[in-house]
C-alpha positions as CSV (number, residue, x, y, z in Angstrom):
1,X,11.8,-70.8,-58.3
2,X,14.1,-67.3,-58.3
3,X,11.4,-65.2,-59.6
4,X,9.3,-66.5,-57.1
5,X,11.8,-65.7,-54.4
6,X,12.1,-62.5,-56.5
7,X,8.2,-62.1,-56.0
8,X,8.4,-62.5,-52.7
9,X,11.3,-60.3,-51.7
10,X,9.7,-57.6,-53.4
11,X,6.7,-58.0,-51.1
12,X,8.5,-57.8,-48.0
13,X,9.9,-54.8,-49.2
14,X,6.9,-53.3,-50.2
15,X,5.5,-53.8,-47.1
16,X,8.5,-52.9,-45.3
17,X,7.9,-49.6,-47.4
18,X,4.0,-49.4,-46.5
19,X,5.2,-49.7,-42.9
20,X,7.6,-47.4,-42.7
21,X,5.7,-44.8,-44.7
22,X,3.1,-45.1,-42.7
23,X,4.9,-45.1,-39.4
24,X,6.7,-41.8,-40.8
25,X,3.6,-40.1,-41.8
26,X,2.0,-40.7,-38.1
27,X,5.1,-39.2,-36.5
28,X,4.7,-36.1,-38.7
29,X,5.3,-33.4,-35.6
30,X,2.6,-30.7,-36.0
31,X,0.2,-29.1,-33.8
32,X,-2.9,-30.6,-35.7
33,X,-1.2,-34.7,-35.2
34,X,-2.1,-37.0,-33.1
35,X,1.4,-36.7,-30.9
36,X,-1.1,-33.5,-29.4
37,X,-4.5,-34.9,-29.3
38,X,-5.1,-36.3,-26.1
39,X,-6.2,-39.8,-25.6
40,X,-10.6,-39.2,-24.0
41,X,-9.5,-41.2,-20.7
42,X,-7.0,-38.4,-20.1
43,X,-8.3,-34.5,-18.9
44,X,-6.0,-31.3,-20.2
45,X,-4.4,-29.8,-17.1
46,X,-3.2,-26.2,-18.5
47,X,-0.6,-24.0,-16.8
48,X,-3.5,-21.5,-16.3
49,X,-5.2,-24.1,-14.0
50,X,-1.9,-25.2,-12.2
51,X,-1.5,-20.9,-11.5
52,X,-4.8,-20.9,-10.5
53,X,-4.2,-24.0,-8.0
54,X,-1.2,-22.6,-6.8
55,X,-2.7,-18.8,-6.0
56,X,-5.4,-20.7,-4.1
57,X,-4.2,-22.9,-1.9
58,X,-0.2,-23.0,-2.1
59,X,1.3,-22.5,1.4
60,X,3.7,-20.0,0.1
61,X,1.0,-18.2,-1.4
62,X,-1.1,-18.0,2.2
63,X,2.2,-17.0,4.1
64,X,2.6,-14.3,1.6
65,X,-1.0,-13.1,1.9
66,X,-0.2,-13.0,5.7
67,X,2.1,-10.1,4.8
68,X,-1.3,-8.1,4.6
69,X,-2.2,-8.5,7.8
70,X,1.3,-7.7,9.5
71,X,1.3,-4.6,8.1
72,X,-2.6,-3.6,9.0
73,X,-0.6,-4.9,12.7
74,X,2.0,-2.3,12.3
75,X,-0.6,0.6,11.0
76,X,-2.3,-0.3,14.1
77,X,0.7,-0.2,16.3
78,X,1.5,3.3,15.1
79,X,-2.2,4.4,15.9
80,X,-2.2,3.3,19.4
81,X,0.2,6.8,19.2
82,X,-2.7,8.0,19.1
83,X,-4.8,7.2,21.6
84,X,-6.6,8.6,23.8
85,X,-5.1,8.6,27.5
86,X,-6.4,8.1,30.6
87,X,-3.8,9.2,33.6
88,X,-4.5,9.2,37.5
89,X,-2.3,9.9,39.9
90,X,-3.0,9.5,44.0
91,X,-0.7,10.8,46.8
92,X,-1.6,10.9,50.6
93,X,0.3,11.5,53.4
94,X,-1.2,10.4,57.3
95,X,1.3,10.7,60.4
96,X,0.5,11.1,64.0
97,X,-3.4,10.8,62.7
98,X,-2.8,14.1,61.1
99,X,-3.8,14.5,57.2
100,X,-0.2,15.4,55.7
101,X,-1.7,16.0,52.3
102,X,-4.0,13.8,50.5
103,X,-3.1,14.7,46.2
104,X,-5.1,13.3,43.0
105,X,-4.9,14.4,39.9
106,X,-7.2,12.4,37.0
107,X,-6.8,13.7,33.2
108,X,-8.1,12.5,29.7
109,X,-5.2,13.4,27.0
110,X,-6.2,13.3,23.0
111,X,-3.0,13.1,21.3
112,X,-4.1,14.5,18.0
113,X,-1.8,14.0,14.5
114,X,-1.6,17.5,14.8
115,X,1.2,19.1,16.6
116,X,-1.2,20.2,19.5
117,X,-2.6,17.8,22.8
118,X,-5.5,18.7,24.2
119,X,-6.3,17.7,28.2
120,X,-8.9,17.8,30.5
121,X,-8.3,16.8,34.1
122,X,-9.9,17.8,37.3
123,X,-7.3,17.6,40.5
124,X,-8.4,16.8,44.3
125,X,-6.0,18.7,46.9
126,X,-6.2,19.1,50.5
127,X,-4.5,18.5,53.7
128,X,-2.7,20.4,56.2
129,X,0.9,20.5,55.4
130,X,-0.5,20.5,51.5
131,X,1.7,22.5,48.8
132,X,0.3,25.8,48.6
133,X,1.2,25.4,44.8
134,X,-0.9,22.7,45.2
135,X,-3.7,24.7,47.1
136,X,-7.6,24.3,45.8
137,X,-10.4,26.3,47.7
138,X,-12.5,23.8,50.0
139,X,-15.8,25.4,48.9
140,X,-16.0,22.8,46.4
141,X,-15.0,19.9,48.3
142,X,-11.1,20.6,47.3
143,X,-11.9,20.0,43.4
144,X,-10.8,21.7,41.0
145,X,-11.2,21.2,36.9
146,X,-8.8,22.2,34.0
147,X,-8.4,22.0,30.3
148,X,-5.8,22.6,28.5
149,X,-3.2,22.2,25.3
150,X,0.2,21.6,24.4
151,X,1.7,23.3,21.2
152,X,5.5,22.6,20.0
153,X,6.3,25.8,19.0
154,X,10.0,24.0,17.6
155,X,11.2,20.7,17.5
156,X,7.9,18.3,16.7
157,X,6.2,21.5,15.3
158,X,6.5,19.8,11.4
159,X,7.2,16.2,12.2
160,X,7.6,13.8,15.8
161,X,7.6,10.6,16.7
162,X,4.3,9.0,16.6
163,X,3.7,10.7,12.6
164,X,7.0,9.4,11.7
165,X,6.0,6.4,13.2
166,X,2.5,6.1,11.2
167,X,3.9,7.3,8.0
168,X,6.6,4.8,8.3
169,X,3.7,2.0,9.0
170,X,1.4,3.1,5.9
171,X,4.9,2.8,3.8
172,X,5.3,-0.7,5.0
173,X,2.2,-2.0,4.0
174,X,2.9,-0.4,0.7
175,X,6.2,-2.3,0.9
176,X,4.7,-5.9,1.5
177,X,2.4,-5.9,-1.4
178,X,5.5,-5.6,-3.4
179,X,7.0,-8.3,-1.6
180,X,4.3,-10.1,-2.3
181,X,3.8,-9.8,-5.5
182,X,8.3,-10.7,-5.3
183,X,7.1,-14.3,-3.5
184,X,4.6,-15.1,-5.8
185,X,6.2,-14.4,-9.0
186,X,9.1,-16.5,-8.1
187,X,6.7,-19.3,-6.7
188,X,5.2,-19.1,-10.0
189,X,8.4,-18.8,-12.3
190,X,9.6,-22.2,-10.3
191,X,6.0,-23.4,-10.9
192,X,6.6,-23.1,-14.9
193,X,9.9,-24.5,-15.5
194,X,8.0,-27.4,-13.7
195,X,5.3,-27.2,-15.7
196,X,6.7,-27.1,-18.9
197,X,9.7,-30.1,-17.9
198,X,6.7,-32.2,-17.3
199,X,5.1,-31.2,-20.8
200,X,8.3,-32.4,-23.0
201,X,9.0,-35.4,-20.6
202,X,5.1,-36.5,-21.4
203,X,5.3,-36.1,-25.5
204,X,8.9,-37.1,-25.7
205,X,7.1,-40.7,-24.1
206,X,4.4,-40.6,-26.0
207,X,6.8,-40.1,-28.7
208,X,8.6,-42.5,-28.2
209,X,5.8,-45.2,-27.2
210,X,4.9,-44.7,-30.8
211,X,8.8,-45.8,-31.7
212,X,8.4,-48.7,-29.6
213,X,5.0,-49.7,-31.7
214,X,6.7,-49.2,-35.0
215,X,10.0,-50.9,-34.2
216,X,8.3,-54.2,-32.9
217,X,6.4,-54.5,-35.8
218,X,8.8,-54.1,-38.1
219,X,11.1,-56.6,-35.6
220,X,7.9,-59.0,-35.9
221,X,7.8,-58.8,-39.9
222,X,11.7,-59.2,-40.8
223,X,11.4,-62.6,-38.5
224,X,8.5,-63.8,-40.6
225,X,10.0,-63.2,-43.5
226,X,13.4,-64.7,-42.1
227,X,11.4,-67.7,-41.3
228,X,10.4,-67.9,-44.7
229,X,13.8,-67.3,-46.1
230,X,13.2,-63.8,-47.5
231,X,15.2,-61.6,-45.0
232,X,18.8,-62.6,-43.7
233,X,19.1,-63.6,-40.4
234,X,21.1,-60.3,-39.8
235,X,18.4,-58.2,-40.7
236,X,16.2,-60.0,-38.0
237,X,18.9,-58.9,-35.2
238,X,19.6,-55.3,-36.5
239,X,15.6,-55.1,-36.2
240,X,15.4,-56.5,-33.0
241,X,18.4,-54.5,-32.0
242,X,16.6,-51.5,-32.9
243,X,12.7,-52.5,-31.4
244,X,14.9,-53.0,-27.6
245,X,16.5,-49.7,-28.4
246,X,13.4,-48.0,-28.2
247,X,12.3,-50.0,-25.2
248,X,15.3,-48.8,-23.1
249,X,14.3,-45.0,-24.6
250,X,10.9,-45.6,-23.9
251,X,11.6,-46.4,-20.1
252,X,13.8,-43.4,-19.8
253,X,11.1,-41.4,-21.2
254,X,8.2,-43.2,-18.8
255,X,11.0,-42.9,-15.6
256,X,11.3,-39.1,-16.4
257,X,7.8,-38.2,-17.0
258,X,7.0,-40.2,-14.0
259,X,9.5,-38.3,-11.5
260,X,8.7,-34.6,-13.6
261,X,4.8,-35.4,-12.6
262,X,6.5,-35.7,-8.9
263,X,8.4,-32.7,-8.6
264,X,5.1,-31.0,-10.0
265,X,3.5,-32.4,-7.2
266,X,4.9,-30.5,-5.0
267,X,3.3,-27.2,-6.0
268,X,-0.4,-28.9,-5.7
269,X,-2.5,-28.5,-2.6
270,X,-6.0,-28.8,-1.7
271,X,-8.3,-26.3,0.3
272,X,-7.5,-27.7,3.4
273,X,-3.6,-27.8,2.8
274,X,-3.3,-31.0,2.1
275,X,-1.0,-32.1,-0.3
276,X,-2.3,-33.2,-3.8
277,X,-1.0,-35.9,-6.2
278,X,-0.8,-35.6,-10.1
279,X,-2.0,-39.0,-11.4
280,X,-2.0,-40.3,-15.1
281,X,-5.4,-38.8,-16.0
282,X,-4.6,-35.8,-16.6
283,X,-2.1,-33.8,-19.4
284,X,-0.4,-30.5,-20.1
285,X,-1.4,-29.0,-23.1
286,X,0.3,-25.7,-24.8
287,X,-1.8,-23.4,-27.0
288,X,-0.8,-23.7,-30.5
289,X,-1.2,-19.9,-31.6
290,X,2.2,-18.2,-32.3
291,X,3.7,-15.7,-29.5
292,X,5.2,-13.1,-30.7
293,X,6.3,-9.5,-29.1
294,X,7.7,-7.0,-31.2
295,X,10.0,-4.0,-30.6
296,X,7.2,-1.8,-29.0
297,X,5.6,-4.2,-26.7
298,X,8.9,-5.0,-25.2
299,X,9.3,-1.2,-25.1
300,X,5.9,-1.0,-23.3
301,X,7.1,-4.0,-21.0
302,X,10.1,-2.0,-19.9
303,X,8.1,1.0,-19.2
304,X,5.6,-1.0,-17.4
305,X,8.7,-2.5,-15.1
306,X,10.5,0.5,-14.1
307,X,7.5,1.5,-12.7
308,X,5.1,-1.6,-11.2
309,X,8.5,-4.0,-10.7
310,X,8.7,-5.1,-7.0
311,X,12.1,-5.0,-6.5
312,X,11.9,-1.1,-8.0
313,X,9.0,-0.6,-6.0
314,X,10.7,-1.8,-2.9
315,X,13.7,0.6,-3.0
316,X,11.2,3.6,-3.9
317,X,9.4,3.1,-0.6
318,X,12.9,2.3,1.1
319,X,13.8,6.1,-0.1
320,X,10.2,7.0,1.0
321,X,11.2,5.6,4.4
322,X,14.4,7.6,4.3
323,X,12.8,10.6,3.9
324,X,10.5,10.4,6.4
325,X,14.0,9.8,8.7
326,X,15.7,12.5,7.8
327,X,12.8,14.8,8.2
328,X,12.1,13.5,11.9
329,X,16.1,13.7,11.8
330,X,16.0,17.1,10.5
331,X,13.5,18.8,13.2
332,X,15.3,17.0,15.9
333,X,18.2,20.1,14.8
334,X,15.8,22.5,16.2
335,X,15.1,23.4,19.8
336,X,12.9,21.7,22.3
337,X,9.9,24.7,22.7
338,X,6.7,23.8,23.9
339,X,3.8,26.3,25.1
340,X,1.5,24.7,28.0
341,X,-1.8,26.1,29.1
342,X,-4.4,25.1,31.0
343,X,-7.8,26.8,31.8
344,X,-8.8,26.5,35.1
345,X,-12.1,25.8,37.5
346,X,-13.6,25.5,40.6
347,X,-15.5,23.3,39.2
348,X,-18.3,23.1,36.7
349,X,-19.2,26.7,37.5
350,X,-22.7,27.2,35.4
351,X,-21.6,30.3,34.5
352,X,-18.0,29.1,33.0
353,X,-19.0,29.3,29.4
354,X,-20.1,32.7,29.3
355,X,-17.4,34.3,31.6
356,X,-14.4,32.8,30.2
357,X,-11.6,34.8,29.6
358,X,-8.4,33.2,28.6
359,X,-5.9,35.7,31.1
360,X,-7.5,34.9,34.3
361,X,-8.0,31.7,36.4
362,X,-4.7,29.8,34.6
363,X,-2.3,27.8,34.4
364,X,1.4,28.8,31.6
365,X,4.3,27.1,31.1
366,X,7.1,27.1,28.4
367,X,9.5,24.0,28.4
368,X,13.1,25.2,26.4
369,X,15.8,22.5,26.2
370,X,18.8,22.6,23.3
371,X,21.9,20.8,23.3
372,X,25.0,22.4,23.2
373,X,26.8,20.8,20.3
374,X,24.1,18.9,18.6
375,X,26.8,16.2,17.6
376,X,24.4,13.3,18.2
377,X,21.5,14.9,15.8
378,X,24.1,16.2,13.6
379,X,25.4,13.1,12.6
380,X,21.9,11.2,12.7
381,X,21.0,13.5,10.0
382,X,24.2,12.5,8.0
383,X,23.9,8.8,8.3
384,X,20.4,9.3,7.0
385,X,21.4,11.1,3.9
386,X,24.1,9.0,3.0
387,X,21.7,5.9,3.7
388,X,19.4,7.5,0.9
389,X,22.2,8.5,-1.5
390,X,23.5,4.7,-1.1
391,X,19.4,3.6,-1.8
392,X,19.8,5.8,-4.6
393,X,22.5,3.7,-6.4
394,X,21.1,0.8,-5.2
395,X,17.7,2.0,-7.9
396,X,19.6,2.9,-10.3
397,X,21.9,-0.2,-11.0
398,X,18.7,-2.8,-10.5
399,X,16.9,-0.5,-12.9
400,X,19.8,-0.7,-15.5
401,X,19.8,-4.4,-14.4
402,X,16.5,-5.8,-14.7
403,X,16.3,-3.3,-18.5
404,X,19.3,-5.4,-19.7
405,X,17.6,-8.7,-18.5
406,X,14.7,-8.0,-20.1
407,X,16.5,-7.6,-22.9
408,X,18.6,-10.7,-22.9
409,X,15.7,-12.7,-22.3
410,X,13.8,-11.1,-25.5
411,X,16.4,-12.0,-27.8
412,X,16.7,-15.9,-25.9
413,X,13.0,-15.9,-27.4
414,X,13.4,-14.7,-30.9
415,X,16.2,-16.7,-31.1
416,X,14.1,-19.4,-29.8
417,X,11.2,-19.4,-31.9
418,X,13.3,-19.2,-34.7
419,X,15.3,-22.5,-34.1
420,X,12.1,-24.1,-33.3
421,X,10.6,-23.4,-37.0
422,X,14.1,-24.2,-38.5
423,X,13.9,-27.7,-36.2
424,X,10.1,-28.3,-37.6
425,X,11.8,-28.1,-41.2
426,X,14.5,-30.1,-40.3
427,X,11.8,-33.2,-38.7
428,X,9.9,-32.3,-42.4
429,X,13.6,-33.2,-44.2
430,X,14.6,-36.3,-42.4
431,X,11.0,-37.4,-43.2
432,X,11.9,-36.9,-46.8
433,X,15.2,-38.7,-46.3
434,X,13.3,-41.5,-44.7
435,X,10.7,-41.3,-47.3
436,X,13.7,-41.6,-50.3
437,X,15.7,-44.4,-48.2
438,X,12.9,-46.2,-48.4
439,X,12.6,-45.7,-51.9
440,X,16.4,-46.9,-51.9
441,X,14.5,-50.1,-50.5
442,X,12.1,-51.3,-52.5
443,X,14.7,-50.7,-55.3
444,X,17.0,-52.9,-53.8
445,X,19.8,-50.1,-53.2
446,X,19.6,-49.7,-49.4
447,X,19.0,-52.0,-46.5
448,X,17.6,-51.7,-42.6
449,X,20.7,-50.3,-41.1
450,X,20.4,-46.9,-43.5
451,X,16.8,-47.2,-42.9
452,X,17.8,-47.2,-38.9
453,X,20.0,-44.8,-39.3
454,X,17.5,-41.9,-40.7
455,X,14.9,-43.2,-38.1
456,X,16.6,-42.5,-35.1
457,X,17.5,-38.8,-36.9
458,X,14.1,-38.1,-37.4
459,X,13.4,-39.3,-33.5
460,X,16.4,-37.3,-32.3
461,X,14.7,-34.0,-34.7
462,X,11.3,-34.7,-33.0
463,X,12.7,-35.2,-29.1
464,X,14.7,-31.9,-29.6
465,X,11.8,-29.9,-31.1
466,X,9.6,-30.8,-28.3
467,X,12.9,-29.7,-26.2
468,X,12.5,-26.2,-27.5
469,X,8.8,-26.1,-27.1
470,X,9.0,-26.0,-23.4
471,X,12.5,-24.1,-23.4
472,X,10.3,-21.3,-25.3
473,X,7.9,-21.5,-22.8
474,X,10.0,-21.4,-19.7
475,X,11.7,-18.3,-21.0
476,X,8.2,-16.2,-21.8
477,X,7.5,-17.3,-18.0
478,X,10.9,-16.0,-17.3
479,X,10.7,-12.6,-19.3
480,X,7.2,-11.9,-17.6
481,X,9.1,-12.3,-13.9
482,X,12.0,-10.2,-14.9
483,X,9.4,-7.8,-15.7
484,X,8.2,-8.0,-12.5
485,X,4.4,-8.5,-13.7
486,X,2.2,-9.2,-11.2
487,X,0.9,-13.4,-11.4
488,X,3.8,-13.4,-14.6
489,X,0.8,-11.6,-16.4
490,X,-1.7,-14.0,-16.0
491,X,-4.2,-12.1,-14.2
């Protein structure tokens, strides 16, 4: 009767053995397991997908294309400078039925993004108390036609107004496609930590739903084999101790995927802007081939960013902007000279084109004005420069700054990637420790509670690896936006 207890004992440790060797060899966490192969009811949703998604139909992604046309506004604004101009001006004077003076004066200006504006006009003048400067012949009905230009011969000669105006509009469109690119990146950078919080919360629950399947198995054999006296009743609780361990982990697991599927949610939207909902059928998947960026790429990367990075390119276009103010600052040092002169005739004469000689029938004028002090341009000019040496240090430290984050980051990814192989040869020794426990086992020289004991390492190995997995990924997301790459170097 004792060796057939004997017998059976060793059976139910054998099998205990056969369980647990198989349960450990199923666990095994490697990018060719079944923890990674997704079930056919379920569809892969990769982060390229959920980028493309987001660039499409995103509202902050719309708003930020609506950047694009603010500043084709504001190039427009600044042409309307431009514009030709239609003036008319009518004055008439009747008193005691008497004609006082009856004055109109139409014109057609071309302002020009050269310093010169052309006119053409034709003025209507009569009456009897008229001003003789006013006087026109009657033999053409009063009329009289003139053309004409207007040259700054100082201050607007280089630079005025209007062309600091248009310069300063073709700078800001330059300046919101590197703002832009600035809102998308960091929609996109929140977007992947998202992304890659809902990839470990799905595998840690499949994980652990895989726990759950081993622990209630074994729960369900130790009580069979208490019922036939060949376990202890102690054995039977520390199992089913264990199986609702894994429940209450499992439901964790199942409550934080649920919510991480939420909060990615909210970067999904539909054509129409209508907010989208990420149901059970699909899956994030990572791709398994090894990331790695040596010395000289992250040389390259660094080179790239102080060139393309939009914060960079921001404060270049700021100083751009500057410039463009202190040179409208600058001319405003010089005097106020402008030449006027007008052609004039009586009108449309047939033979005006051939007898045209610029020193008779016209109209000169020189306008001079200067102030006395010039303390108002003076200290224009100064604020500008100082703005621009200010701008200046403001480049150099976010340069220095977004080097030395660049930098951080690359060694938070070596560093990475190194733990995570060190953590995939840890998950292969607890396996071995499991493997040699239950060795221990069927020889009689350990029991459930060491057996326990190396499970939940090898769980707490596995849940941490898949930890690092998405930490590594977060930070190559992270290392792409501090290099300011446009879409994080997707497209």
């Amino acid at each position: 009767m004792q060796n057939l207890n004997t017998s059976r004992m060793r059976q139910y440790l054998v099998l205990l053995f056969v369980l647990f060797h198989s349960w450990a060899v199923a666990q095994r966490p490697s990018m060719e397991d079944n923890l990674f192969v997704l079930p056919d009811t379920v569809k892969p949703f990769t982060i390229e997908n959920f980028y493309s998604l987001i660039l499409q139909n995103h509202p902050i992604a719309k708003q930020s294309a609506l950047l694009t046309d603010v500043a084709q506004q504001e190039i427009r604004m600044a042409r309307g400078n431009f514009d030709p101009k239609l003036e008319a001006q009518l004055l008439t004077k009747n008193y005691n039925d008497q004609e006082y003076y009856s004055v109109l004066n139409g014109s057609l200006k071309f302002p020009t993004f050269f310093p010169i504006d052309p006119v053409i006009g034709m003025e209507r003048n009569r009456g009897n108390y008229l001003n003789p400067e006013r006087y026109i012949d009657n033999e053409f009905n009063y009329q009289q036609f003139y053309a004409g230009i207007s040259i700054p011969l100082g201050r607007g000669l280089i630079t005025d107004d209007r062309r600091a105006a248009l310069r300063q509009a073709d700078l800001f469109k330059e300046l919101t496609e590197a703002e832009q690119v600035k809102l998308i990146n960091k929609l996109l950078l929140e977007a992947a930590k998202e992304y890659w919080q809902w990839y470990n919360a799905y595998y840690n629950y499949r994980l652990l739903n895989q726990s759950v399947v081993i622990a209630e198995e074994i729960f369900r054999r130790v009580r069979i084999n208490h019922q036939y006296g060949e376990a202890s009743q102690i054995d039977t609780i520390q199992a089913k101790i264990t199986w609702q361990q894994r429940i209450i982990e499992q439901q964790e697991a199942a409550l934080d995927f649920q919510n991480t599927g939420v909060r990615l949610s909210t970067f999904l939207w539909d054509s129409l802007s209508n907010p989208l909902s990420l149901d059970m059928h699909w899956a994030p998947t990572r791709q398994p081939d090894p990331w790695m960026m040596t010395q000289g790429g992250l040389e390259e990367l660094t080179n790239r960013a102080k060139i393309n990075h939009p914060e960079l390119l921001k404060l270049n276009i700021k100083l751009q902007q500057l410039e463009v103010e202190r040179k409208l600052a600058s001319e405003y040092l010089k005097p106020k000279l402008n030449l006027n002169y007008y052609l004039l005739n009586q009108p449309f004469n047939p033979d005006w084109n051939t007898s045209l000689q610029l020193n008779e029938d016209y109209k000169l004028g020189v306008d001079f004005s200067i102030p006395v002090f010039l303390r108002k341009e003076r200290s224009k000019l100064a604020q500008t420069k100082l703005k621009v040496m200010n701008t200046q240090y403001d480049r150099s430290l976010t340069e220095r700054e977004i080097i030395n984050d660049l930098n951080s980051t690359y060694n938070q990814l070596i560093n990475i990637l190194s733990i995570v192989n060190q953590q995939r040869e840890m998950i292969t020794n607890y396996e071995q420790l499991l493997n040699a426990e239950m060795l221990n086992l069927q020889q009689g020289e350990s029991d459930l509670f060491k057996i326990n004991v190396q499970q939940e390492k090898l769980i707490q190995s596995q849940t941490k690896w898949l930890k690092l997995l998405s930490d590594f990924e977060k930070q190559k997301a992270y290392l792409y936006w501090a290099a300011g790459t446009r879409h994080l170097g997707r497209t």
